[in-house]
PDB file with one MODEL, atoms N, CA, C and O in Angstrom:
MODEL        1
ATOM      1  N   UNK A   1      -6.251  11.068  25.369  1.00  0.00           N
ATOM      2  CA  UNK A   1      -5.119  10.179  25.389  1.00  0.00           C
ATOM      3  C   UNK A   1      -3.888  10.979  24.972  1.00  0.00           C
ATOM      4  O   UNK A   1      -3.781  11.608  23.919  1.00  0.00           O
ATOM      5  N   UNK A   2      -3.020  10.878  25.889  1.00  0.00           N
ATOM      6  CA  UNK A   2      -1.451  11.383  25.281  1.00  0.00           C
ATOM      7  C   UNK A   2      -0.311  10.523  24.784  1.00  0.00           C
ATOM      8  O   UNK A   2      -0.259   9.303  24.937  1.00  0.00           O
ATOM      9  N   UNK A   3       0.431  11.131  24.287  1.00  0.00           N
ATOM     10  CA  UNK A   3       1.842  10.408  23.536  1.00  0.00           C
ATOM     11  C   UNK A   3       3.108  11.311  23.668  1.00  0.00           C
ATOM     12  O   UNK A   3       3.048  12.511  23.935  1.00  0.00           O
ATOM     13  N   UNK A   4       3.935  10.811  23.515  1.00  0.00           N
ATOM     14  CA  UNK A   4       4.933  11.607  23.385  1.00  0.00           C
ATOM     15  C   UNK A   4       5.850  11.562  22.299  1.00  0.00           C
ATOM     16  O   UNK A   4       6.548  10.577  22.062  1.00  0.00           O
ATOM     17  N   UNK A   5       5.864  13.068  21.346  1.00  0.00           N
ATOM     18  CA  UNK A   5       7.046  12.964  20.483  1.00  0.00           C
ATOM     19  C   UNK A   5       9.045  12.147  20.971  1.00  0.00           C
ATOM     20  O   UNK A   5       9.833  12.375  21.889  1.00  0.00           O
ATOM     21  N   UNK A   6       9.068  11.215  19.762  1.00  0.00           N
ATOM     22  CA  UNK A   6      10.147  10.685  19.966  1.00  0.00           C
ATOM     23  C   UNK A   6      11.124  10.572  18.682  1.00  0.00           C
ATOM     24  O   UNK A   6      10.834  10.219  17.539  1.00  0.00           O
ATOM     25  N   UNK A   7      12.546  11.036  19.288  1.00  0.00           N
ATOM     26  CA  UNK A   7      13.493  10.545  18.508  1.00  0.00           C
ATOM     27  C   UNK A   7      13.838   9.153  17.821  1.00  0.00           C
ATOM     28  O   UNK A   7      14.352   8.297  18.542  1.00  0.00           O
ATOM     29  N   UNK A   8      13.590   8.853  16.449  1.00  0.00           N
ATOM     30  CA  UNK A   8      13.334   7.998  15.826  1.00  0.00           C
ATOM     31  C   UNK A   8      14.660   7.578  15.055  1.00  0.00           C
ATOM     32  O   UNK A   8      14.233   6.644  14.375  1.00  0.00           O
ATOM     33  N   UNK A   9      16.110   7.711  14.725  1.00  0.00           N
ATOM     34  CA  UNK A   9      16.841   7.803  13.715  1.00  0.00           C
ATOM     35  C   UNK A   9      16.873   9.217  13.794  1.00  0.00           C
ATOM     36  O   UNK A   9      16.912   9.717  14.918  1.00  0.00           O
ATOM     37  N   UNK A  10      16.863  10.046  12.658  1.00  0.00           N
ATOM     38  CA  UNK A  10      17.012  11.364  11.634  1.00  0.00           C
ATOM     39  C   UNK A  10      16.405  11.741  12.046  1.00  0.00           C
ATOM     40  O   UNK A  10      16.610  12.942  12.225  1.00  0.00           O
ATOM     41  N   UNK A  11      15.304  11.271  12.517  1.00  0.00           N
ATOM     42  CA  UNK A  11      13.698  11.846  12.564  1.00  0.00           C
ATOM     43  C   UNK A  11      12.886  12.010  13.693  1.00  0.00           C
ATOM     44  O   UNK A  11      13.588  12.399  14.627  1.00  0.00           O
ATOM     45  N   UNK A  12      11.772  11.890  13.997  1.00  0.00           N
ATOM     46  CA  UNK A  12      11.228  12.657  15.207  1.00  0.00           C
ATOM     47  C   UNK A  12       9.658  11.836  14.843  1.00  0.00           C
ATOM     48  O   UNK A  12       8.770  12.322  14.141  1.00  0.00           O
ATOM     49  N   UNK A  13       9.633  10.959  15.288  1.00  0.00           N
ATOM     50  CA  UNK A  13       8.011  10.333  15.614  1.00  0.00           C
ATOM     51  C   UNK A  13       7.061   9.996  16.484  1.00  0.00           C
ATOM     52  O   UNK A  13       7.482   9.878  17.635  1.00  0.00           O
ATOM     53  N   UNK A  14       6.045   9.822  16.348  1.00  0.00           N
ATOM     54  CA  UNK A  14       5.271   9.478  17.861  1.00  0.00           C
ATOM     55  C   UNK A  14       4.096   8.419  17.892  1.00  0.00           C
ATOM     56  O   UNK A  14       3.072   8.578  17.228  1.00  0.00           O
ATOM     57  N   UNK A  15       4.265   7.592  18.510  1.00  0.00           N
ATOM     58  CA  UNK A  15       4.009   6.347  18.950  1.00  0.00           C
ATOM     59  C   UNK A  15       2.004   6.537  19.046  1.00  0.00           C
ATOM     60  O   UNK A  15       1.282   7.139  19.841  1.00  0.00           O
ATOM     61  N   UNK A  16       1.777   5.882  18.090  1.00  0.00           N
ATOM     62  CA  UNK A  16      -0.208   6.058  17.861  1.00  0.00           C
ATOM     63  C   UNK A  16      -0.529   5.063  18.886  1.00  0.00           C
ATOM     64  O   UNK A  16       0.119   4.044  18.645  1.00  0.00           O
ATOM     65  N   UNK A  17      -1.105   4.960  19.711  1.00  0.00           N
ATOM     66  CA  UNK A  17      -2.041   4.252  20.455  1.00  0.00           C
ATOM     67  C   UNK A  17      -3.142   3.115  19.728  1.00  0.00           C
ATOM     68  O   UNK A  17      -3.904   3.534  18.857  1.00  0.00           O
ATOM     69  N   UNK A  18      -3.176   1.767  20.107  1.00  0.00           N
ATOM     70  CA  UNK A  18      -3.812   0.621  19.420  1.00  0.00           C
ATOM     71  C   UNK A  18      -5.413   1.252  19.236  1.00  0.00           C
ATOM     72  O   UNK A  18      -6.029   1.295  18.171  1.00  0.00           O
ATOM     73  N   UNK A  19      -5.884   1.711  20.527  1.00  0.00           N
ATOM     74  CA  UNK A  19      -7.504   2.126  20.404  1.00  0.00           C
ATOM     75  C   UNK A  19      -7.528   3.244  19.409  1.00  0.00           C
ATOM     76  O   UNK A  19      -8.548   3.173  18.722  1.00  0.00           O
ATOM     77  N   UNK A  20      -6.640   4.403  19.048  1.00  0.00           N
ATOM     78  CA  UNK A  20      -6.698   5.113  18.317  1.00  0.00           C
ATOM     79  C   UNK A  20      -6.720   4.595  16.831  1.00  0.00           C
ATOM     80  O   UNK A  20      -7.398   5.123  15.950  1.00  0.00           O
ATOM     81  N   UNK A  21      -5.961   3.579  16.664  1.00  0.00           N
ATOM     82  CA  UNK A  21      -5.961   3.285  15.287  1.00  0.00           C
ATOM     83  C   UNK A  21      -7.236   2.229  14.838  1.00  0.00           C
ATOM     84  O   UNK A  21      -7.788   2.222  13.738  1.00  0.00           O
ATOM     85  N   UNK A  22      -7.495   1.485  15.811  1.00  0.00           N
ATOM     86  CA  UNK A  22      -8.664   1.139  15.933  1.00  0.00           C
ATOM     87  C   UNK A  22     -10.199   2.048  15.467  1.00  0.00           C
ATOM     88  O   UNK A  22     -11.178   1.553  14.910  1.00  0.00           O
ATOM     89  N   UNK A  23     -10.055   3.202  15.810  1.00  0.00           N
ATOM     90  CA  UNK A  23     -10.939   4.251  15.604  1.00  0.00           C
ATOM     91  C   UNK A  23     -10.969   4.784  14.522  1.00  0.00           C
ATOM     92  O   UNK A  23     -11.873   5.490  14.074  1.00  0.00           O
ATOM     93  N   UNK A  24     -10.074   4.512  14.069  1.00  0.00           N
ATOM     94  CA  UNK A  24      -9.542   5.038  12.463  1.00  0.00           C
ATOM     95  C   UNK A  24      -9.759   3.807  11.293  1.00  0.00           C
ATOM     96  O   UNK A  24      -9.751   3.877  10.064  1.00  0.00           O
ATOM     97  N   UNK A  25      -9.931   2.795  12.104  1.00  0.00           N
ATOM     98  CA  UNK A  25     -10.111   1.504  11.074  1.00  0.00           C
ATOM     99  C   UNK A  25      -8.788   1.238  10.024  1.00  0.00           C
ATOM    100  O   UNK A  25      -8.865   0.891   8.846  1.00  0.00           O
ATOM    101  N   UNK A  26      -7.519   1.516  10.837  1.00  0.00           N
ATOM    102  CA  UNK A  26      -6.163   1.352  10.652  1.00  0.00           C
ATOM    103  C   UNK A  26      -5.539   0.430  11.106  1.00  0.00           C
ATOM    104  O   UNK A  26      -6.018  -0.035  12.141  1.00  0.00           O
ATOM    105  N   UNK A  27      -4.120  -0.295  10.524  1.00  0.00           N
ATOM    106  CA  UNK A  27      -3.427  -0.565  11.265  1.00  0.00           C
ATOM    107  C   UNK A  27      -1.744  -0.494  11.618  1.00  0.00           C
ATOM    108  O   UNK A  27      -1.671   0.732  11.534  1.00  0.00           O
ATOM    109  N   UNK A  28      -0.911  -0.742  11.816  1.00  0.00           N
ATOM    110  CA  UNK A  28       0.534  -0.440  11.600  1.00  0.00           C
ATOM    111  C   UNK A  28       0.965  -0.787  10.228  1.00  0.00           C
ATOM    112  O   UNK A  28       0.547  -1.825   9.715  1.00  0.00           O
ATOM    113  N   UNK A  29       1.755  -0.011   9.605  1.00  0.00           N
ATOM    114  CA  UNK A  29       1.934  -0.013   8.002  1.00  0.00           C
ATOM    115  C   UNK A  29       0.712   0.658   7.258  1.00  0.00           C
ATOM    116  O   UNK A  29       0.786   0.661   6.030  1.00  0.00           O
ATOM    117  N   UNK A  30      -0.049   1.047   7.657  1.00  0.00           N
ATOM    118  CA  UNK A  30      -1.525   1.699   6.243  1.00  0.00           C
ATOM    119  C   UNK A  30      -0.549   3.279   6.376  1.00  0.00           C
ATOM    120  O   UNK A  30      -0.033   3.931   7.283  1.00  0.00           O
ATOM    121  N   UNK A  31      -0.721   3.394   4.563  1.00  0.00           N
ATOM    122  CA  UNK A  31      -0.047   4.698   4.240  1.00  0.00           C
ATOM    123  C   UNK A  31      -0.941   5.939   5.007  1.00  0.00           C
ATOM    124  O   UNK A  31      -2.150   5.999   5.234  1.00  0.00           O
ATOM    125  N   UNK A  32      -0.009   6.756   5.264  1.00  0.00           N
ATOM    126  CA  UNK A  32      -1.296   8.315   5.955  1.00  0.00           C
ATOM    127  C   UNK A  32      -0.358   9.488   5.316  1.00  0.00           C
ATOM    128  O   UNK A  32       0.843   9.750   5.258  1.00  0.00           O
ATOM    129  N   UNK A  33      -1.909  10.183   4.755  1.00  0.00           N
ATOM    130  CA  UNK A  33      -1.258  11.403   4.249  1.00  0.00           C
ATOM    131  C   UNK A  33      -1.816  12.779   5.620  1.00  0.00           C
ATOM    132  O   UNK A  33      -2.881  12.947   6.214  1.00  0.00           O
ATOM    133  N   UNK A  34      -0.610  13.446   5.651  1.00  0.00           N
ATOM    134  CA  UNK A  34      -0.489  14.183   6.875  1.00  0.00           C
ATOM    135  C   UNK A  34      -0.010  15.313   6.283  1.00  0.00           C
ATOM    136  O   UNK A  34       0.755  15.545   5.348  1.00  0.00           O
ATOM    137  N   UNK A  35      -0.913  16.228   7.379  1.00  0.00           N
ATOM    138  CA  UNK A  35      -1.259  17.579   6.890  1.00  0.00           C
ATOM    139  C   UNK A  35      -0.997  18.817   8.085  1.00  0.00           C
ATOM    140  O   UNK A  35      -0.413  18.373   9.073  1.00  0.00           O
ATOM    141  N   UNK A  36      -1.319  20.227   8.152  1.00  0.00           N
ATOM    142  CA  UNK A  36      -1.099  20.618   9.089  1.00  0.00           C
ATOM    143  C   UNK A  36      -2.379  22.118   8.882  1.00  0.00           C
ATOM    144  O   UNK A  36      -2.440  23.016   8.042  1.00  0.00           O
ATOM    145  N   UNK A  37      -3.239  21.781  10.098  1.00  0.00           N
ATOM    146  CA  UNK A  37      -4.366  22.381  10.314  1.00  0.00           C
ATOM    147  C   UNK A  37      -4.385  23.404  10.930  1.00  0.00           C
ATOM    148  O   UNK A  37      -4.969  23.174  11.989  1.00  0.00           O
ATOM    149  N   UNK A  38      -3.962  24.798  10.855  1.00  0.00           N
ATOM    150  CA  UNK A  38      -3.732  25.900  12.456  1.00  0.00           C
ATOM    151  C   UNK A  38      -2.460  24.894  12.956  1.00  0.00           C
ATOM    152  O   UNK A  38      -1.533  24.353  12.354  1.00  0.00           O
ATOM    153  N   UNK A  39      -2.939  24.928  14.504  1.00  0.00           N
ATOM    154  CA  UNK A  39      -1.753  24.074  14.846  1.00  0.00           C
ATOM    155  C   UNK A  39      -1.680  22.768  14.919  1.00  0.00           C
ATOM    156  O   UNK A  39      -0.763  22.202  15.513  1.00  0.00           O
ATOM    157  N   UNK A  40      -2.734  22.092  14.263  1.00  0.00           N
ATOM    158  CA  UNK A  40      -2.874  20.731  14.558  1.00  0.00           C
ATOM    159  C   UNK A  40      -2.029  19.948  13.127  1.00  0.00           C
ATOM    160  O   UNK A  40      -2.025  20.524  12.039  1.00  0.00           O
ATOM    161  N   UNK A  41      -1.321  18.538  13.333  1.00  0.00           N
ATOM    162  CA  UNK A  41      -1.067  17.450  12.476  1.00  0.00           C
ATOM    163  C   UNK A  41      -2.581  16.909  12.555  1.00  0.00           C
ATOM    164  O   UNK A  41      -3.357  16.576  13.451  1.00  0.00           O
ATOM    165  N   UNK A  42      -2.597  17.004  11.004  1.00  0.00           N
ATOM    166  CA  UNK A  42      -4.034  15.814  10.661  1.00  0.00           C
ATOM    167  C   UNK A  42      -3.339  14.831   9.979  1.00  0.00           C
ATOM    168  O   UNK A  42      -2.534  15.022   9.067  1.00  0.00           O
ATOM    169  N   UNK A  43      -3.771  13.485  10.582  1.00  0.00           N
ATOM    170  CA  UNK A  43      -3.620  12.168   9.575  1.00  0.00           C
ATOM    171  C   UNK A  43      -4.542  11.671   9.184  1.00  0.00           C
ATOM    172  O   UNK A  43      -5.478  11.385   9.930  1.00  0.00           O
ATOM    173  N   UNK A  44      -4.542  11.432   7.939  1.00  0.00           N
ATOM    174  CA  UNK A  44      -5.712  10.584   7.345  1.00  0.00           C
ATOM    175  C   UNK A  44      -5.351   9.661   5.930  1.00  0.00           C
ATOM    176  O   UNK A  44      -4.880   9.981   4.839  1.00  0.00           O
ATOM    177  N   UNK A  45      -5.916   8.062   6.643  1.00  0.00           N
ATOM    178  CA  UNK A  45      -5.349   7.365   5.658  1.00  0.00           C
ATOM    179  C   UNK A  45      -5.666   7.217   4.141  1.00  0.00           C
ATOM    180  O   UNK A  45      -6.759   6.887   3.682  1.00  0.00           O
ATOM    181  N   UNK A  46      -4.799   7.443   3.595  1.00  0.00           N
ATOM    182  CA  UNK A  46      -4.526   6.895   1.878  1.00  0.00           C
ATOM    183  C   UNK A  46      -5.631   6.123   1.367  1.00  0.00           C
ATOM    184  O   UNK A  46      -5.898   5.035   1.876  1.00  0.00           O
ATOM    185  N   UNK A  47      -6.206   6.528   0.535  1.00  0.00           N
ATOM    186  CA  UNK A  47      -6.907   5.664  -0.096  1.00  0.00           C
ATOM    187  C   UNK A  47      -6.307   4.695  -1.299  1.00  0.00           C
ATOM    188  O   UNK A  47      -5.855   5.199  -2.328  1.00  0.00           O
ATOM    189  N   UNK A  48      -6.339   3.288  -1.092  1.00  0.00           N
ATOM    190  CA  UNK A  48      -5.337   2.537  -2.556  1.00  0.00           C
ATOM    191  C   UNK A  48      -7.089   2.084  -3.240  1.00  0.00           C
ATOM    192  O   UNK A  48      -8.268   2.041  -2.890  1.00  0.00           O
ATOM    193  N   UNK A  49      -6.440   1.894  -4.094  1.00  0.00           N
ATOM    194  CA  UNK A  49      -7.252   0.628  -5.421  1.00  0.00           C
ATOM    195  C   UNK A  49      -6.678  -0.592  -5.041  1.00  0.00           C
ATOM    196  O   UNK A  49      -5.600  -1.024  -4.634  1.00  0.00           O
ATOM    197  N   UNK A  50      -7.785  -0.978  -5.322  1.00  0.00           N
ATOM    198  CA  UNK A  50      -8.398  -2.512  -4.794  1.00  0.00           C
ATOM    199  C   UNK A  50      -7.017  -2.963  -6.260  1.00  0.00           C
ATOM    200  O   UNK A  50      -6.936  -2.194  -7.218  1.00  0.00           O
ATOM    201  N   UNK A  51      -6.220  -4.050  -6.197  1.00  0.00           N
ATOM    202  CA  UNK A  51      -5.680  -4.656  -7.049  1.00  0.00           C
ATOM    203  C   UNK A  51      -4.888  -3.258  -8.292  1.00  0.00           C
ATOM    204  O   UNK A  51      -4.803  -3.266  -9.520  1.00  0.00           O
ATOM    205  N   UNK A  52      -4.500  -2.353  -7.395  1.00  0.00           N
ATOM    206  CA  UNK A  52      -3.307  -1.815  -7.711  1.00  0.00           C
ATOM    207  C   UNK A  52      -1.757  -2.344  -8.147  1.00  0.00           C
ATOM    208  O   UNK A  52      -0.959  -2.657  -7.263  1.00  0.00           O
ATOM    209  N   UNK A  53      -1.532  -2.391  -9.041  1.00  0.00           N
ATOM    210  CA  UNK A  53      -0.104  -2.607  -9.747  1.00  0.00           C
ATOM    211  C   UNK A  53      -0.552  -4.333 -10.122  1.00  0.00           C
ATOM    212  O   UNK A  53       0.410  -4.913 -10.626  1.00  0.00           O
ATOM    213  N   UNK A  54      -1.960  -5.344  -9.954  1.00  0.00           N
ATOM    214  CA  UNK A  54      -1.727  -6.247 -10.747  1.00  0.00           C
ATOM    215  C   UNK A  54      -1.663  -6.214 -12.095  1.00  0.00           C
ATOM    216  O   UNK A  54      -0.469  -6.401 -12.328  1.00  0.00           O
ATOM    217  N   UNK A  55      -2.099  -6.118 -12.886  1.00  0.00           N
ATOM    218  CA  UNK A  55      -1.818  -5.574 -14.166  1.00  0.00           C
ATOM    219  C   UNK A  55      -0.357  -5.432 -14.536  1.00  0.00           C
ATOM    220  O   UNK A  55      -0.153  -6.130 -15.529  1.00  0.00           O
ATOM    221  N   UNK A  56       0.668  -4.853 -14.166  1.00  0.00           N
ATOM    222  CA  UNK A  56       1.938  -4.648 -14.348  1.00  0.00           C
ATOM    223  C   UNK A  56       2.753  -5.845 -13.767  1.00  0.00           C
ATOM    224  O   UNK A  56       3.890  -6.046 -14.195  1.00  0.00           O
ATOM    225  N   UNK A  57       2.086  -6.832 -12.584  1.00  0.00           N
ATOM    226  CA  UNK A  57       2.755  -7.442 -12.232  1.00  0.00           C
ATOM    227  C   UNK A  57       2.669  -8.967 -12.927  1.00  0.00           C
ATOM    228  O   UNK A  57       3.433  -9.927 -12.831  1.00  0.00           O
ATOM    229  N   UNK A  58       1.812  -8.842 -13.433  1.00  0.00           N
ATOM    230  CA  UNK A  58       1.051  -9.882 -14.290  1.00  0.00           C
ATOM    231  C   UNK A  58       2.059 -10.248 -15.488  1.00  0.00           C
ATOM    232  O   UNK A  58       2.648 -11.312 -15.674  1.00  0.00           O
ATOM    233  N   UNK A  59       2.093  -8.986 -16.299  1.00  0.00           N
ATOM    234  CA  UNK A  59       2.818  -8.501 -17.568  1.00  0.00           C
ATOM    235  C   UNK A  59       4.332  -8.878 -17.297  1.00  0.00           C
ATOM    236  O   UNK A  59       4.878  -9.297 -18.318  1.00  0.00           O
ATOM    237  N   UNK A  60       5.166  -8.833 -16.154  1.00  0.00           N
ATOM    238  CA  UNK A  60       5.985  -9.248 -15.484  1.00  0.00           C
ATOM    239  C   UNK A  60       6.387 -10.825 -15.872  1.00  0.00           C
ATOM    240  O   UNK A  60       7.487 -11.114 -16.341  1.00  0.00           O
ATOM    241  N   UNK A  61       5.284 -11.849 -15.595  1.00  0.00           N
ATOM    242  CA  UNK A  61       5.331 -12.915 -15.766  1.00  0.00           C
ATOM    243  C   UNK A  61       5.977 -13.712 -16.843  1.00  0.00           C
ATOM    244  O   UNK A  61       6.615 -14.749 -16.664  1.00  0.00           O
ATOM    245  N   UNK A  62       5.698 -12.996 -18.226  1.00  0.00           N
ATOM    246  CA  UNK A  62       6.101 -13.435 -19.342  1.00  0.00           C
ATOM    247  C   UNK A  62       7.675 -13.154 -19.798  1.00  0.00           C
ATOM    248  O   UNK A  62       8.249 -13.808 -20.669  1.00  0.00           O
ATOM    249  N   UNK A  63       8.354 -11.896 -18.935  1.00  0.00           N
ATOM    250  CA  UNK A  63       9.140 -11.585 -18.817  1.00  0.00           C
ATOM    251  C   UNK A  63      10.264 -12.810 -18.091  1.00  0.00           C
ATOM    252  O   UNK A  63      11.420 -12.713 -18.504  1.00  0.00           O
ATOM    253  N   UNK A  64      10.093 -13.525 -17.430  1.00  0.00           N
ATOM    254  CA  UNK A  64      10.684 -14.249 -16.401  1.00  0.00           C
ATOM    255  C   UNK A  64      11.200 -15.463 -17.536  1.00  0.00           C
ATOM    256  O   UNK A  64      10.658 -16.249 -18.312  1.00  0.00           O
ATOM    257  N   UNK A  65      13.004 -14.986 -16.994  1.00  0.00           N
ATOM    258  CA  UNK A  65      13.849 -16.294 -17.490  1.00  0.00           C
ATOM    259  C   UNK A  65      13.343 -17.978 -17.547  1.00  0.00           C
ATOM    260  O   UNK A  65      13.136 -18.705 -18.518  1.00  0.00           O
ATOM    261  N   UNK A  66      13.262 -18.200 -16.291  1.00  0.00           N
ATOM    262  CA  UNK A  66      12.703 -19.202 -16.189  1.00  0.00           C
ATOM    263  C   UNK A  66      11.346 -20.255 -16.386  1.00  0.00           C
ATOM    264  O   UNK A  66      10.180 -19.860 -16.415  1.00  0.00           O
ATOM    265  N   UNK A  67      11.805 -21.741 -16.519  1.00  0.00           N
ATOM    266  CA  UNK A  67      11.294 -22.599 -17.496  1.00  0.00           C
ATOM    267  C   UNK A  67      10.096 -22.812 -17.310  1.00  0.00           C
ATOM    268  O   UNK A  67       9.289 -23.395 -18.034  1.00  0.00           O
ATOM    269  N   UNK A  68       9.865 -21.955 -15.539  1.00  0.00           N
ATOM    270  CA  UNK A  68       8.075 -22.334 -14.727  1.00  0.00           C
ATOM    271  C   UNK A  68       7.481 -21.281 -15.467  1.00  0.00           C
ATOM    272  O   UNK A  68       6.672 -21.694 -16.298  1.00  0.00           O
ATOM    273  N   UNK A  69       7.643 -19.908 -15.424  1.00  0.00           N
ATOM    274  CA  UNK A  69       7.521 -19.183 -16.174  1.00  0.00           C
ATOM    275  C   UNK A  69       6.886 -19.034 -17.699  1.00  0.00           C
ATOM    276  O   UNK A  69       6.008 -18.385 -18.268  1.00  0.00           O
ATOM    277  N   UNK A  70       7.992 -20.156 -18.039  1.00  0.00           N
ATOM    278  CA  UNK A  70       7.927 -19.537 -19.874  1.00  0.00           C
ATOM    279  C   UNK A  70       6.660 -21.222 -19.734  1.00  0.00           C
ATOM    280  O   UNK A  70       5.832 -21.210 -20.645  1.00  0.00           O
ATOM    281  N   UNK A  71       6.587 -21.889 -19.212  1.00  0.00           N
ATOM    282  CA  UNK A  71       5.258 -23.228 -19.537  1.00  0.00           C
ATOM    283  C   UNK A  71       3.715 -22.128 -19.714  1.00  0.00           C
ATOM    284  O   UNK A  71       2.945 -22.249 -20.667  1.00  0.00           O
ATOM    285  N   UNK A  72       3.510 -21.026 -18.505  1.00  0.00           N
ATOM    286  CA  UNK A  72       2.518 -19.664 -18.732  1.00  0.00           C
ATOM    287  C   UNK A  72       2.260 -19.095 -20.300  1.00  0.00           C
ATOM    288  O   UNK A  72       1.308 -18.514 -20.821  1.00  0.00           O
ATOM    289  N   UNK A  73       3.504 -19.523 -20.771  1.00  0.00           N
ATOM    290  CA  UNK A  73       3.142 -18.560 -22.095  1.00  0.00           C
ATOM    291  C   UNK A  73       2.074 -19.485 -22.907  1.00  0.00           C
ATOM    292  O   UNK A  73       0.939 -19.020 -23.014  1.00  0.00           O
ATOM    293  N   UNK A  74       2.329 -20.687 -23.456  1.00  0.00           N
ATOM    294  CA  UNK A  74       1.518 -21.159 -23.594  1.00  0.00           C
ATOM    295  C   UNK A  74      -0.462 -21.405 -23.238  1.00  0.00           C
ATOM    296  O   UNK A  74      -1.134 -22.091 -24.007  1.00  0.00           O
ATOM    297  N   UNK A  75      -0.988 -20.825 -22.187  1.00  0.00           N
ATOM    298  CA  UNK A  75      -1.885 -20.866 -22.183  1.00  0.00           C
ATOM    299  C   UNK A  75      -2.574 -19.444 -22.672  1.00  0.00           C
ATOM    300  O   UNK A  75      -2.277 -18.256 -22.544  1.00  0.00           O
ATOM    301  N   UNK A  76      -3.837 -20.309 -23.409  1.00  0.00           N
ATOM    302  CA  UNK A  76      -4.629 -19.066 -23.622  1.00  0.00           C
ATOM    303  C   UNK A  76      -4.840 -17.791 -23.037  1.00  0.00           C
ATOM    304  O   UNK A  76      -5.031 -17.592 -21.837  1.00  0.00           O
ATOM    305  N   UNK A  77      -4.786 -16.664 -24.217  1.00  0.00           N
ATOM    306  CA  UNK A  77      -5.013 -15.736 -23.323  1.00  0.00           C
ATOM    307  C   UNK A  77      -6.140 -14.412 -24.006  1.00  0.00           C
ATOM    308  O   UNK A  77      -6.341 -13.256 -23.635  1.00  0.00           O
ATOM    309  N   UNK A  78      -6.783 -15.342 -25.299  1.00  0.00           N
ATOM    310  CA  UNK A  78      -8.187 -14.842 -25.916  1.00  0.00           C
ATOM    311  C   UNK A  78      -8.904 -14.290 -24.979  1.00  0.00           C
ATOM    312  O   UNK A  78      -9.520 -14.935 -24.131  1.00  0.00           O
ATOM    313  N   UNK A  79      -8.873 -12.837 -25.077  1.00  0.00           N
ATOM    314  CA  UNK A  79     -10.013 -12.005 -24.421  1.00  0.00           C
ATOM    315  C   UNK A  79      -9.339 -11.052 -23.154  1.00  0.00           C
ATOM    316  O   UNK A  79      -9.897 -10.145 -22.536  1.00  0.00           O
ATOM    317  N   UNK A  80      -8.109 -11.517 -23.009  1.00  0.00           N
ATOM    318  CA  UNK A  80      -7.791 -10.999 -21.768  1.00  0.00           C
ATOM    319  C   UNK A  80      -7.289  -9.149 -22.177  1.00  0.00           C
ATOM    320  O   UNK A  80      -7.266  -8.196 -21.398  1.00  0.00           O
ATOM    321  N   UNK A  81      -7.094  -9.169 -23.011  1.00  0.00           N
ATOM    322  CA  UNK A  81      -6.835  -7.421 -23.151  1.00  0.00           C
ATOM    323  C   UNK A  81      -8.191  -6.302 -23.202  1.00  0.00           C
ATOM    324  O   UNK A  81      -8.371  -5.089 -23.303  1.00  0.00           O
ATOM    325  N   UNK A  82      -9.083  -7.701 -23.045  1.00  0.00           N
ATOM    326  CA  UNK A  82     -10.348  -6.361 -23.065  1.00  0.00           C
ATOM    327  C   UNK A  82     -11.056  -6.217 -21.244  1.00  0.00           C
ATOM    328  O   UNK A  82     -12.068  -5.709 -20.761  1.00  0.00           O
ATOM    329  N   UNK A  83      -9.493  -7.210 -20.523  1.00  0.00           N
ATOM    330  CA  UNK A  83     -10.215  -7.529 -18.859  1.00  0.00           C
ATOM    331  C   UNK A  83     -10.181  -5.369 -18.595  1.00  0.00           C
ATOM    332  O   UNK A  83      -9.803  -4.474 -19.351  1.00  0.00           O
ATOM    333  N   UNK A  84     -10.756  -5.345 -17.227  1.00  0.00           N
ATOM    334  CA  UNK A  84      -9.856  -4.313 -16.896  1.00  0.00           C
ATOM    335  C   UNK A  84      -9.334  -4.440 -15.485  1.00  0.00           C
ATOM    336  O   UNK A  84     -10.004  -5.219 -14.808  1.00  0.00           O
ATOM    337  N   UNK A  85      -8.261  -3.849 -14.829  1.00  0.00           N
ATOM    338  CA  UNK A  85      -7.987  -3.788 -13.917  1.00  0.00           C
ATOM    339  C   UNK A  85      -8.257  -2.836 -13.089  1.00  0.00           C
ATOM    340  O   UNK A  85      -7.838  -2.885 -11.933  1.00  0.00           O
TER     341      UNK A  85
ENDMDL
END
């Protein structure tokens, strides 16, 4: 299968094919870290953690001006510093 490099903005990109990403068990938007082999670009996608940045976003909550917000503070929260994320 071919593609063709394209002028993007600044930049210079090229258009992945649906069956290709398919093959990769990808889809538009998954991060890829890209590399360069002899002469080849290798892509290969990013691995994340499962429930990355909840923890911080959580902690967030208590932070929040508002009155929906601050009713959260009130509930229990015995045991929760020994959860892990």
């Amino acid at each position: 299968m071919r593609t063709a490099l394209r002028k993007m903005g600044n930049s210079t990109g090229m258009i992945v094919p649906k069956a290709i990403l398919g093959q990769l068990g990808v889809a538009s938007g998954t991060a890829m870290e890209l590399s360069v082999e002899g002469n080849r670009i290798v892509a290969t996608p990013v691995e994340t953690t499962r429930r990355a940045g909840w923890a911080d976003a959580a902690a967030t909550i208590g932070d929040a001006p508002d009155r929906e917000a601050a009713e959260w503070l009130d509930v229990g929260l015995e045991g929760d510093r020994d959860l892990e994320w």
